[in-house]
C-alpha positions as CSV (number, residue, x, y, z in Angstrom):
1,X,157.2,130.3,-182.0
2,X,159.1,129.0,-179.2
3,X,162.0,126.9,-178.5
4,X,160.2,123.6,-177.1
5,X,163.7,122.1,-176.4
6,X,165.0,121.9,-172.5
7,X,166.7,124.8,-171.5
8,X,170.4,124.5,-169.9
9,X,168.6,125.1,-166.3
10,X,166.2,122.7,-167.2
11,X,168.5,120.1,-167.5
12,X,170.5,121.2,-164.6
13,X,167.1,120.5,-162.5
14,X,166.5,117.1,-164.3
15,X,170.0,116.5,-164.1
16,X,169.7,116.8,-159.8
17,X,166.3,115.5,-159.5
18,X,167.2,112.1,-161.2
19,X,170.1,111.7,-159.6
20,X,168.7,112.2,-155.9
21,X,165.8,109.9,-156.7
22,X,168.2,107.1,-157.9
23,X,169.3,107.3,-155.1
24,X,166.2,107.4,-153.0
25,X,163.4,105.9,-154.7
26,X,164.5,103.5,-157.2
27,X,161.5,101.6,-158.7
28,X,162.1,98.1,-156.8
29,X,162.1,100.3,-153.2
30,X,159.3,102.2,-154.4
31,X,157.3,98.6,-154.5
32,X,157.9,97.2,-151.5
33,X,156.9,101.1,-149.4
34,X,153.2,101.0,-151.5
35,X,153.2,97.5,-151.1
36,X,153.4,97.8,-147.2
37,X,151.3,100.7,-146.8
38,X,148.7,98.7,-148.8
39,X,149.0,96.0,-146.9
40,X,148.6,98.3,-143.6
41,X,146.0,99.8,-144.5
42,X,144.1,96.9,-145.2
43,X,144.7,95.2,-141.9
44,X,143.4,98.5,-140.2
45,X,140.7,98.8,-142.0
46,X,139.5,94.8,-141.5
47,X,140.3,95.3,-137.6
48,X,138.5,98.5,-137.4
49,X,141.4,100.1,-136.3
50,X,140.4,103.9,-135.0
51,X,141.9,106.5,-137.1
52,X,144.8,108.8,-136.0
53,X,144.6,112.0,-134.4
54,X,144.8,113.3,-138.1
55,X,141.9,111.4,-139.2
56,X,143.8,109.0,-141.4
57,X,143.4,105.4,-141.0
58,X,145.9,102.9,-141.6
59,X,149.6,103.8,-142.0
60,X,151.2,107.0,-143.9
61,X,150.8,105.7,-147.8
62,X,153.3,104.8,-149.4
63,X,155.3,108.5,-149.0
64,X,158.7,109.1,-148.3
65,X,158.9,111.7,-146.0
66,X,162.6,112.3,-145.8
67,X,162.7,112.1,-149.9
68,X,159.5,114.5,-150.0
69,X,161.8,116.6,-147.2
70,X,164.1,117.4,-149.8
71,X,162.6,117.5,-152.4
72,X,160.0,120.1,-151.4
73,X,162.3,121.9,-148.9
74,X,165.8,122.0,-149.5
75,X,165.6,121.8,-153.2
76,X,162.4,123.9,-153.1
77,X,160.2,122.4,-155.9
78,X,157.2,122.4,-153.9
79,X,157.4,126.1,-154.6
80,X,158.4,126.6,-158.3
81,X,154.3,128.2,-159.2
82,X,155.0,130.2,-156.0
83,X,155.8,133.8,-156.2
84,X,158.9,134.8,-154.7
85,X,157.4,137.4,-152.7
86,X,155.6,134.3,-150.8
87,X,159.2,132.8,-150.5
88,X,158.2,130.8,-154.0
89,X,160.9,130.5,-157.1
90,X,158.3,132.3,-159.3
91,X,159.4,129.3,-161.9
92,X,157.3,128.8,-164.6
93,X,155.0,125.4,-165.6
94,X,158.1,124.8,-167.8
95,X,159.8,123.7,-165.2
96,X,157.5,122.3,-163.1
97,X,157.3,119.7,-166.1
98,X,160.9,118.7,-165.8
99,X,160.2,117.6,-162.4
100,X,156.9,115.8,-162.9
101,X,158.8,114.0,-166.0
102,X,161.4,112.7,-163.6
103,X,158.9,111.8,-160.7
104,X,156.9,109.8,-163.7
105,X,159.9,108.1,-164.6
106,X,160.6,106.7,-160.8
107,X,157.3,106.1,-160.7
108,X,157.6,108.3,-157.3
109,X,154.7,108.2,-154.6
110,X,155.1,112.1,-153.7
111,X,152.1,114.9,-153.3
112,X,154.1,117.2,-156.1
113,X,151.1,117.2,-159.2
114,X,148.4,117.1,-156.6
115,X,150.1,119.4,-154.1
116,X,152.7,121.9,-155.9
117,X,150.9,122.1,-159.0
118,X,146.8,122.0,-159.1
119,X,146.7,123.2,-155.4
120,X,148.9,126.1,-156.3
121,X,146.7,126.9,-158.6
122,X,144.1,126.8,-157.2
123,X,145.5,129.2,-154.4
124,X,146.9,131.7,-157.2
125,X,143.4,131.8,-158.6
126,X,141.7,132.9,-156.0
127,X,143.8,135.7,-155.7
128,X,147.6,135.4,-153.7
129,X,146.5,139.3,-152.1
130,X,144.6,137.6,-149.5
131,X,145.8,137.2,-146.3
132,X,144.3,133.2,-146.3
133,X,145.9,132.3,-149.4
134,X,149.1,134.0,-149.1
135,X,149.7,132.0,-145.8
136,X,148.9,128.9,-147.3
137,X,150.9,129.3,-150.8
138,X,154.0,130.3,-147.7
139,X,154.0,127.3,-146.3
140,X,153.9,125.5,-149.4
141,X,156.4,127.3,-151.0
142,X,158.4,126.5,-147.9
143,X,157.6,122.9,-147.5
144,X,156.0,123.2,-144.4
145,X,152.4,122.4,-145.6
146,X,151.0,120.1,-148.2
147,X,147.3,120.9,-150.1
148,X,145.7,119.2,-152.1
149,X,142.3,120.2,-154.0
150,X,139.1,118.1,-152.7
151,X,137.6,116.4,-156.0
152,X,137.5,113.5,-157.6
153,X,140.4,112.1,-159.2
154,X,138.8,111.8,-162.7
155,X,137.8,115.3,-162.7
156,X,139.0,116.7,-165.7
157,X,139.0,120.5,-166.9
158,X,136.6,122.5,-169.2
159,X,134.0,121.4,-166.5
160,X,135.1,123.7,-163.9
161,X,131.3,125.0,-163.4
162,X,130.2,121.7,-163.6
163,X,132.6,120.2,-161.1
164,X,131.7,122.9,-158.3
165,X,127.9,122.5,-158.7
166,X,128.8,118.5,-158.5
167,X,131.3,119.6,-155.1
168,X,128.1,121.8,-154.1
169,X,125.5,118.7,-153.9
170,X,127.6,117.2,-151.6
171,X,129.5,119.6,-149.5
172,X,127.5,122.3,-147.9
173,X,128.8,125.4,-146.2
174,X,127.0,126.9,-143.3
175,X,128.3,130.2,-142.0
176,X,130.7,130.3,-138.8
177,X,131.8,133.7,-136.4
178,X,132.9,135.5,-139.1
179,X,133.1,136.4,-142.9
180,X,135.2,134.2,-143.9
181,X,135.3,130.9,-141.4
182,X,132.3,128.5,-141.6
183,X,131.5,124.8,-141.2
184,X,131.7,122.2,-143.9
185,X,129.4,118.7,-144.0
186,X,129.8,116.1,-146.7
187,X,132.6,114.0,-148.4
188,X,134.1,113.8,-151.7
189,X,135.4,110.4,-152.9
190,X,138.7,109.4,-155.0
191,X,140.7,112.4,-153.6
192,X,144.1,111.7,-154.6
193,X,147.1,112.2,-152.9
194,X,144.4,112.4,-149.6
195,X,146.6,111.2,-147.3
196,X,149.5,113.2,-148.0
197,X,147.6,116.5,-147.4
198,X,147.4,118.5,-144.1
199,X,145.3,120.8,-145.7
200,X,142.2,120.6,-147.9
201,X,141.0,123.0,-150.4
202,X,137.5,122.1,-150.9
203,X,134.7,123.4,-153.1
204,X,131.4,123.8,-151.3
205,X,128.1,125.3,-152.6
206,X,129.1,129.1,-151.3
207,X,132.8,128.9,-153.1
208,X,136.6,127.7,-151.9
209,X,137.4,126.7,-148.7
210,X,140.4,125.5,-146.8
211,X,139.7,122.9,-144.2
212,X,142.7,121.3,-142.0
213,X,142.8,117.7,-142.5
214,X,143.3,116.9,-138.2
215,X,139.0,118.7,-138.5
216,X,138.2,115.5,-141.2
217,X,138.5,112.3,-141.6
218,X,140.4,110.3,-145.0
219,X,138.8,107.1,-145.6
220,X,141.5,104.7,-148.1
221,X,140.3,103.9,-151.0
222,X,141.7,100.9,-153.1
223,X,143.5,102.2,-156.0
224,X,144.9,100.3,-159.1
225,X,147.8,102.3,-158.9
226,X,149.6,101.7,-154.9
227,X,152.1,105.0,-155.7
228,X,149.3,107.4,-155.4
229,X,146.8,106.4,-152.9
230,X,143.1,108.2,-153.3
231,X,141.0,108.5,-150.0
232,X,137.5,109.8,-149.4
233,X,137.1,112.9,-147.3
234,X,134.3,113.1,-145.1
235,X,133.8,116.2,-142.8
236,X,131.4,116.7,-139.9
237,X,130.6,120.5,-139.6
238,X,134.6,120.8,-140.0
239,X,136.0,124.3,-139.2
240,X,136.7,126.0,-142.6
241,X,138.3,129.4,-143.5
242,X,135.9,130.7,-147.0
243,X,139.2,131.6,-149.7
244,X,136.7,132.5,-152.6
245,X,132.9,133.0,-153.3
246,X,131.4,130.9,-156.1
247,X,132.5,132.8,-159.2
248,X,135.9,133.4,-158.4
249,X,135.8,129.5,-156.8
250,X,135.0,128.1,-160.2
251,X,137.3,129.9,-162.2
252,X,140.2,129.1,-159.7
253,X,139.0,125.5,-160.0
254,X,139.1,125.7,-163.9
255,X,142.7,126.7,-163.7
256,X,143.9,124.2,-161.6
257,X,142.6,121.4,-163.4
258,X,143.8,122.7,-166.8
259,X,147.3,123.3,-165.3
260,X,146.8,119.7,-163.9
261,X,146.4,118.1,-167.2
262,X,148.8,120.1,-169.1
263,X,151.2,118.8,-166.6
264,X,150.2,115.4,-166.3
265,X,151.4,114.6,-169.9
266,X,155.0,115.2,-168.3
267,X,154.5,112.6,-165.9
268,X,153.0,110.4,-168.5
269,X,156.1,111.2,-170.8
270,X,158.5,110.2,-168.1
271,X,157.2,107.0,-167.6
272,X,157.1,106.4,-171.4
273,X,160.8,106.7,-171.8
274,X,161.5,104.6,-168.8
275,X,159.7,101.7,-170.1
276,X,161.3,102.2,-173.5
277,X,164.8,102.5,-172.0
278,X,164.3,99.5,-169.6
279,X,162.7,97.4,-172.6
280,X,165.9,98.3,-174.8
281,X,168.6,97.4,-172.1
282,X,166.6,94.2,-171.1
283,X,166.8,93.2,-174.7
284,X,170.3,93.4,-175.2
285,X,171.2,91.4,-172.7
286,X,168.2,88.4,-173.0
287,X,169.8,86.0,-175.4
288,X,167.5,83.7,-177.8
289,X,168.6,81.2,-179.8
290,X,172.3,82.3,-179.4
291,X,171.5,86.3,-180.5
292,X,170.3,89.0,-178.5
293,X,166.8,89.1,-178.9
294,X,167.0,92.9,-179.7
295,X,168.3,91.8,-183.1
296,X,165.2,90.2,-184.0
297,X,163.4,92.5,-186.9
298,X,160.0,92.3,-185.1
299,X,161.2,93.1,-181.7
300,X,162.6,96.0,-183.3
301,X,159.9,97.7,-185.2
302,X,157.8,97.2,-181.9
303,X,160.3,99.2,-180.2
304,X,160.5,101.7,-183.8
305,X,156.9,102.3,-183.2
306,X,157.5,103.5,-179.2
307,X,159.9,105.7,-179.9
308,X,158.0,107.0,-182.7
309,X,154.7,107.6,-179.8
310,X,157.6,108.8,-177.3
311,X,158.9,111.2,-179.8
312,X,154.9,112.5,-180.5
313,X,154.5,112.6,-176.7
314,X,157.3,114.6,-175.8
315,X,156.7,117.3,-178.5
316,X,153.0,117.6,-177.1
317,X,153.6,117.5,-173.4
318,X,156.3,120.6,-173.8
319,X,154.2,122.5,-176.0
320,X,151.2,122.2,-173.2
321,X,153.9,123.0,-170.3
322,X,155.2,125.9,-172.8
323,X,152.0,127.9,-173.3
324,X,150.6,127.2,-169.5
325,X,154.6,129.0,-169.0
326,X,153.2,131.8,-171.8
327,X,150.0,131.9,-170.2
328,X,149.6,131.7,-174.2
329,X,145.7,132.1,-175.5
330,X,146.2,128.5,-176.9
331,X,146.5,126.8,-173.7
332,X,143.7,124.7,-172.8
333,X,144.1,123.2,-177.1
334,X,148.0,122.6,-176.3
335,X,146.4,120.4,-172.9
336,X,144.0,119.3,-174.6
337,X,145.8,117.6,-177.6
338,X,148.8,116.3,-174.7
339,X,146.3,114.7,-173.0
340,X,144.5,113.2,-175.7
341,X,148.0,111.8,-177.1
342,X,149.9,111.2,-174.1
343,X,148.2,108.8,-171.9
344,X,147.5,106.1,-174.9
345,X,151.0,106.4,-175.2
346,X,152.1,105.9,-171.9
347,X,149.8,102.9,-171.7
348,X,151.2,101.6,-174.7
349,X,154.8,102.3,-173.4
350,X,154.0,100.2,-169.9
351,X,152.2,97.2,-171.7
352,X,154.9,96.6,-174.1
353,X,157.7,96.9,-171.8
354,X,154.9,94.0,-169.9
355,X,155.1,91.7,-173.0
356,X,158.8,92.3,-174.2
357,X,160.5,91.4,-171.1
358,X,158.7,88.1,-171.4
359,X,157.9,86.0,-168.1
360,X,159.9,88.3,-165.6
361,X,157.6,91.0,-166.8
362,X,154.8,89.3,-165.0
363,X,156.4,88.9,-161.6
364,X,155.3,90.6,-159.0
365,X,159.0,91.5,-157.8
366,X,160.0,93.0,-161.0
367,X,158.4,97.2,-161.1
368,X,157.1,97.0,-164.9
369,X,153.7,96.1,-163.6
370,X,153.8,99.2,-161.2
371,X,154.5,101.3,-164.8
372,X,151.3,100.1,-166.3
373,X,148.9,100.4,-163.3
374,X,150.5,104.1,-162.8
375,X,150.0,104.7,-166.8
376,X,146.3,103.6,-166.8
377,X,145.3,105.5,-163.6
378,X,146.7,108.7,-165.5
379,X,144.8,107.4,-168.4
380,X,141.5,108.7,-166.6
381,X,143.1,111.4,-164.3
382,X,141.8,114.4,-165.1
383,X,139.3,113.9,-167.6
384,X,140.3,110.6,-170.0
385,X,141.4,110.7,-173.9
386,X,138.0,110.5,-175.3
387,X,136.9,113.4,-172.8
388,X,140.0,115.4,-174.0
389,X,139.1,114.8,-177.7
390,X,135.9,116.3,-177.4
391,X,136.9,119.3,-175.2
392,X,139.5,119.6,-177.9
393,X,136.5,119.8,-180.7
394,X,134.6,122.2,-178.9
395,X,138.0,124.3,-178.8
396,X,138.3,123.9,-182.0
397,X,134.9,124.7,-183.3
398,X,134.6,121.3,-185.0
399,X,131.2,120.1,-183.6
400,X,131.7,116.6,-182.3
C-alpha cells in the first residue's frame, strides 16, 4: 500500500509554488488579465481584425508570460514528466499533482495540464528515442516551447481509438518530401490552452503529428471559464513532421488523456479547498445579528459537509496521481473513481462559497464566480462524471 500523504519535497514544491503565485497571480489580478483578453478578443473578432503572424487572433489570452517564465523555466515544472536525459526532472505524476493543486487553487490561466502534462504524454508515448520527439520533449523540458494535444476539450480517456478515428474524419494527412513530414487539412474545435501553444500535436487519419502553430490558424472560442481559453485550429495543407503511425498514435493518445484526468482531480482539489478556506474566513468576519455568522449551526454543517467532500476528494485525487507515479495496473480505476468524485465536489465547493458569502458573492469584482465557472468547465474536461462512472463499470466488470 502506499503512503498517500505529501512527501517533505512535496511540500517544499507546494510550499514555493504558492508562495510565487501570491505573489503573481492572486485571484482578483487573475480577473481583470481574462477579463481584458476577453474583451480583446471580442473587439478583433467583431472588426475582423487579421490574425497575427502566429495565426492567433485577438490578444495573447489571458497568460502571464513572465509568471509562466518562471514557472516553466527557472523553477522547471514544465519539465517534471521529462526525463532527465532530455534536460527533464524525471519527477513523477506525484508531483506534477502538487503543482496542478496549487495552479487550481489560484485559479491560474497557465498551459501546465494541457502543456506539461497530457502533451508530455503524448510525446513519451510515442516513443522519447526519436529524434522528433526528443527535440520537442527538450524544449519543453526547458521552457522554450509549449504543446499542446489537438482535441477536443471534452475528450475523455478509455476512447483513445475512438477519439483518433473522430481526429481522422476531420484531419487528413497527405504525404510530404519525406517519411516523416506531410501536410495536414482540417480543424479541430474546443482545443484548450490553443493559444498558448507554439506547437500542435495533432491526430490525423495516418497517426501523430506535430504541426507549428505560425503553419495554422487559432480561431477563439467563447469559453465559460475566461482562465483557460479554448480555440479551434484550422490548418490549410500545414507543414507537419509524422511522430507516430496509427497504432502507436492511439495508444500515446490513450495515455495522455488518462494522465490528463488522473491529474485534473488535483486541480479540482485545489480549487475545492480554496473556496472552503475563503468561505470560512469570510464567515468569521461577516457579523449577523451581533454574532459571526460562522456560529450559526446551519452555516456550519453546510461547511461540515465540504470538508467532508474535500476530505473524499483529496484521498482520491492522490491515489489517482500515486498509481499514474507507480505506473500501478490499477491506474485508469484510481482516474476513474477521482474523476467521478472530484469534479461534483469541486462544483459543490465553488457554488457554496457563491451562496455563503451572500450578495458580494454575486459581484462581478469579487473572484468566487471565476471558481465556479473554472469548476464546471473541469466538470466535462476530459470525459464528465457520468462518462467516468461508466468507464469505471466497465473496469470493474459490473455491466452498466
Amino acid at each position: 500500500m502506499s503512503d498517500l500523504l505529501y512527501s517533505e519535497a512535496e511540500d517544499d514544491l507546494r510550499a514555493a509554488v504558492r508562495s510565487l503565485l501570491a505573489d503573481r497571480a492572486d485571484p482578483a489580478a487573475v480577473l481583470a488579465r481574462a477579463e481584458a483578453a476577453w474583451e480583446a478578443d471580442r473587439r478583433a473578432a467583431g472588426g475582423g481584425r487579421d490574425r497575427g503572424a502566429d495565426g492567433h487572433a485577438g490578444g495573447a489570452g489571458p497568460y502571464d508570460p513572465a509568471l509562466w517564465a518562471v514557472l516553466a523555466r527557472e523553477m522547471g515544472l514544465a519539465g517534471l514528466l521529462v526525463p532527465e536525459k532530455l534536460g527533464g526532472a524525471g519527477a513523477s505524476h506525484r508531483e506534477a499533482a502538487v503543482v496542478l493543486e496549487e495552479l487550481g487553487r489560484a485559479v491560474t490561466p497557465a498551459p501546465y495540464l494541457t502543456g506539461a502534462v497530457i502533451a508530455v504524454e503524448a510525446l513519451l508515448g510515442c516513443g522519447a528515442e526519436r529524434d522528433e520527439v526528443a527535440a520537442l520533449l527538450t524544449g519543453i523540458a526547458a521552457g522554450r516551447r509549449t504543446a499542446v494535444l489537438a482535441l477536443p476539450w471534452p475528450t475523455g480517456p478509455w476512447r483513445g481509438g475512438a477519439a483518433r478515428e473522430r481526429a481522422a474524419a476531420t484531419v487528413r494527412a497527405r504525404p510530404g518530401g519525406s517519411a516523416a513530414a506531410g501536410r495536414l487539412t482540417g480543424a479541430v474545435s474546443s482545443v484548450a490552452d490553443a493559444p498558448a501553444a507554439d506547437v500542435f500535436l495533432v491526430p490525423a487519419d495516418d497517426g501523430l503529428h506535430a504541426v507549428e502553430a505560425a503553419a495554422g490558424a487559432v480561431e477563439p472560442v467563447t469559453p465559460l471559464d475566461l482562465t483557460r481559453p479554448l480555440g479551434r485550429l484550422v490548418l490549410d495543407a500545414a507543414p507537419a513532421v509524422r511522430l507516430a503511425g496509427a497504432e502507436v498514435a492511439t495508444a500515446a493518445v490513450e495515455r495522455a488523456l488518462l494522465a490528463g484526468a488522473g491529474l485534473l482531480a488535483a486541480e479540482q482539489l485545489g480549487l475545492a479547498e480554496w473556496c472552503l478556506a475563503t468561505t470560512v474566513a469570510y464567515l468569521k468576519e461577516r457579523r449577523q445579528f451581533a454574532r459571526p455568522v460562522g456560529g450559526f449551526q446551519a452555516v456550519k454543517h453546510r461547511l461540515a459537509r465540504l470538508w467532508l467532500q474535500q476530505v473524499s476528494a483529496r484521498a482520491a485525487a492522490r491515489a489517482a496521481a500515486d498509481a499514474l507515479a507507480r505506473g500501478a495496473g490499477d491506474a485508469a480505476v484510481t482516474a476513474a473513481v477521482a474523476q467521478a468524485y472530484c469534479g461534483d465536489a469541486a462544483v459543490r465547493a465553488a457554488e457554496e462559497a457563491l451562496q455563503l458569502h451572500g450578495g458580494i458573492g454575486m459581484t462581478w469584482e469579487y473572484p468566487v464566480h471565476v471558481y465556479l465557472k473554472r469548476a464546471m468547465s473541469d466538470r466535462i474536461a476530459l470525459g464528465t462524471p457520468g462518462h467516468h462512472r461508466t468507464a469505471l463499470a466497465a473496469l470493474a466488470d459490473l455491466p452498466a
